[in-house]
Kinemage of the C-alpha trace (Angstrom):
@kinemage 1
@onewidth
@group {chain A} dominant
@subgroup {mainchain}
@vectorlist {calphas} color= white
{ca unk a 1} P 0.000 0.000 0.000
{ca unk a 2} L 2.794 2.235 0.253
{ca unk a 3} L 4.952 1.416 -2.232
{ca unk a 4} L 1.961 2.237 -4.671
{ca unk a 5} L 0.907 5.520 -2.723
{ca unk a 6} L 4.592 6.495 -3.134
{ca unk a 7} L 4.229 5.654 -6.590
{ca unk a 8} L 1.450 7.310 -7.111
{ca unk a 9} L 2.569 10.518 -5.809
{ca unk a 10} L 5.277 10.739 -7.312
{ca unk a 11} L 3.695 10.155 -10.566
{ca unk a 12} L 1.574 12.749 -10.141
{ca unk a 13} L 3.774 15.087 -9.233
{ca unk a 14} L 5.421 14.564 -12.841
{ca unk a 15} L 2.316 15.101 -14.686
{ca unk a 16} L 1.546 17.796 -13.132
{ca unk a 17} L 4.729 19.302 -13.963
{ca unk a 18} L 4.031 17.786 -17.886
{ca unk a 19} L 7.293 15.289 -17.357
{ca unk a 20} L 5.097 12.097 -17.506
{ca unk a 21} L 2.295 11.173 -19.521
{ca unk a 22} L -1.192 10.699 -17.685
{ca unk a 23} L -2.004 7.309 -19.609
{ca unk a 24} L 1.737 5.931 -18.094
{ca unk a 25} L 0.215 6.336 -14.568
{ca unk a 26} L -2.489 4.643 -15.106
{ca unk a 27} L -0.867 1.578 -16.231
{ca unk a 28} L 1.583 1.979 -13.359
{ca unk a 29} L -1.148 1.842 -10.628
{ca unk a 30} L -3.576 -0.660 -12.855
{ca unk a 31} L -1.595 -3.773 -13.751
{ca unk a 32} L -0.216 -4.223 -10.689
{ca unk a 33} L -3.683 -3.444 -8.592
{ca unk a 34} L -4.824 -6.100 -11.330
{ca unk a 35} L -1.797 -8.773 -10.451
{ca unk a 36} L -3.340 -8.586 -7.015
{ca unk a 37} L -6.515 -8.651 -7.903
{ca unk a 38} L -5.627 -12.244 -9.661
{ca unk a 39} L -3.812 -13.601 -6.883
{ca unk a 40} L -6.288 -12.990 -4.289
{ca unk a 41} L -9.154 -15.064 -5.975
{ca unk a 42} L -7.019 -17.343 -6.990
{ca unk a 43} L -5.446 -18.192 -3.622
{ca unk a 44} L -8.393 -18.769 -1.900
{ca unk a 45} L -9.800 -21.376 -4.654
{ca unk a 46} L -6.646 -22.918 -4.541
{ca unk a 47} L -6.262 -23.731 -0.977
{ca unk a 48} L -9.929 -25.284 -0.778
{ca unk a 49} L -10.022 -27.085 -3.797
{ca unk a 50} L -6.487 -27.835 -4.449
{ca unk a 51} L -4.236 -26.907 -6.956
{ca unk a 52} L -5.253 -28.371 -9.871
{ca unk a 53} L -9.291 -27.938 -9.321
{ca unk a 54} L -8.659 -24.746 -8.252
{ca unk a 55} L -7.054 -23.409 -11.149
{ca unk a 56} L -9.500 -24.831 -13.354
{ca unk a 57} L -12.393 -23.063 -11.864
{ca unk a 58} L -10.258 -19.515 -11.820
{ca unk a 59} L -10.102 -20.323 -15.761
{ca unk a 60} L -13.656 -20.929 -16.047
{ca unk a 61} L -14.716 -17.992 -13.969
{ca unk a 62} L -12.237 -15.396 -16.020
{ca unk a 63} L -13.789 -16.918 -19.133
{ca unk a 64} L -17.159 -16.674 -18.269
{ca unk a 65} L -16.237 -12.682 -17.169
{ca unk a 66} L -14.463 -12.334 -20.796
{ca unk a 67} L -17.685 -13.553 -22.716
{ca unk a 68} L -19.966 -11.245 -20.549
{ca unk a 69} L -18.121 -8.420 -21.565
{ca unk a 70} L -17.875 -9.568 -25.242
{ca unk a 71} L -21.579 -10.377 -25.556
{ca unk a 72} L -22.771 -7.498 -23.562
{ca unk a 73} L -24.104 -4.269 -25.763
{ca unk a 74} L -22.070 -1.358 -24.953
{ca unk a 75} L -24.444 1.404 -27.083
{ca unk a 76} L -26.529 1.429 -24.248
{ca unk a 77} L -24.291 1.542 -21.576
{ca unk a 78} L -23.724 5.019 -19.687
{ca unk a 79} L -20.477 7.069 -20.023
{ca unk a 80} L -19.309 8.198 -16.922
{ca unk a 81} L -15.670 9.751 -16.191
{ca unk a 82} L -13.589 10.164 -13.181
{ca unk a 83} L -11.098 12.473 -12.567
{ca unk a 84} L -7.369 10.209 -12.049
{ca unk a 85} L -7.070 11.539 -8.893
{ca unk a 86} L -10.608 10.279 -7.339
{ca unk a 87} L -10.783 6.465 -8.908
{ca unk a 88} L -6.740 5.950 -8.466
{ca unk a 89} L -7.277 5.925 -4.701
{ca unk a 90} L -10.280 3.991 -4.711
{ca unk a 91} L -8.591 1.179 -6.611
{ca unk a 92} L -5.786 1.251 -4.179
{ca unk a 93} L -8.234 0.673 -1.246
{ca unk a 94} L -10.389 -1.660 -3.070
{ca unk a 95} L -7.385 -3.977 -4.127
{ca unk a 96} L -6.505 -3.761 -0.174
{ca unk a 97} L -9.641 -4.568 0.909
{ca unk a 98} L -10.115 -7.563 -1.023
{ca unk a 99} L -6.160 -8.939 -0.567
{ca unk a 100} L -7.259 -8.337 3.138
{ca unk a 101} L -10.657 -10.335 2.479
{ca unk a 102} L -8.604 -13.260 0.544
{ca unk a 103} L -5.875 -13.165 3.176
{ca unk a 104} L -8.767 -14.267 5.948
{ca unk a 105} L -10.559 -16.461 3.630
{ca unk a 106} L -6.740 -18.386 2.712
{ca unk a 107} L -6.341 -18.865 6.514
{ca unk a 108} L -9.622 -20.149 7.214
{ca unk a 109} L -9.897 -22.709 4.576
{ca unk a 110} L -5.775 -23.685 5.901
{ca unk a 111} L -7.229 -24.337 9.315
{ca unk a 112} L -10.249 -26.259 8.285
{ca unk a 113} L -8.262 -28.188 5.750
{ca unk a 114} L -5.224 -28.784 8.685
{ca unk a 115} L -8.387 -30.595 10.915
């Protein structure tokens, strides 16, 4: 959480003062807030189902998301557009929350399987 607040910060610092790009922040904060994002679903499936049934079910839940997405209409969907500054901090906490969330759920299904 700090490293990417640091990161962050300093980013913006540099656009503001028009040495950075805006788009090169974003991709700094998003991939890895999406790397964790991965990890903590996947670690918790893992752990209760094993490794290899785990995995499996990851696959078939991101392709399931991917065909949504392709198969859902987007003329009808509304626009809406955040400033970088309000949704970059929100992501932050969001990918904390649920790292937090997948941390717990790890180490409950750990215990029960250790029983």
């Amino acid at each position: 959480v700090v490293l990417l607040s640091s990161i962050s910060s300093v980013a913006m610092s540099l656009i503001s003062k028009g040495v950075m790009p805006s788009g090169l922040l974003m991709v700094m904060i998003l991939l890895p807030c999406i790397g964790l994002l991965v990890l903590s679903v996947l670690l918790p499936m893992i752990i209760r189902l094993g490794s290899e049934k785990g995995r499996m079910l990851y696959l078939l839940a991101v392709g399931v998301m991917g065909a949504v997405t392709v198969l859902l209409p987007t003329e009808n969907l509304p626009a809406f557009h955040l400033s970088t500054a309000l949704w970059l901090p929100a992501l932050i906490l969001f990918t904390v929350c649920i790292n937090l969330l997948s941390i717990s759920l790890s180490i409950r299904f750990y215990k029960r399987k250790m029983t």
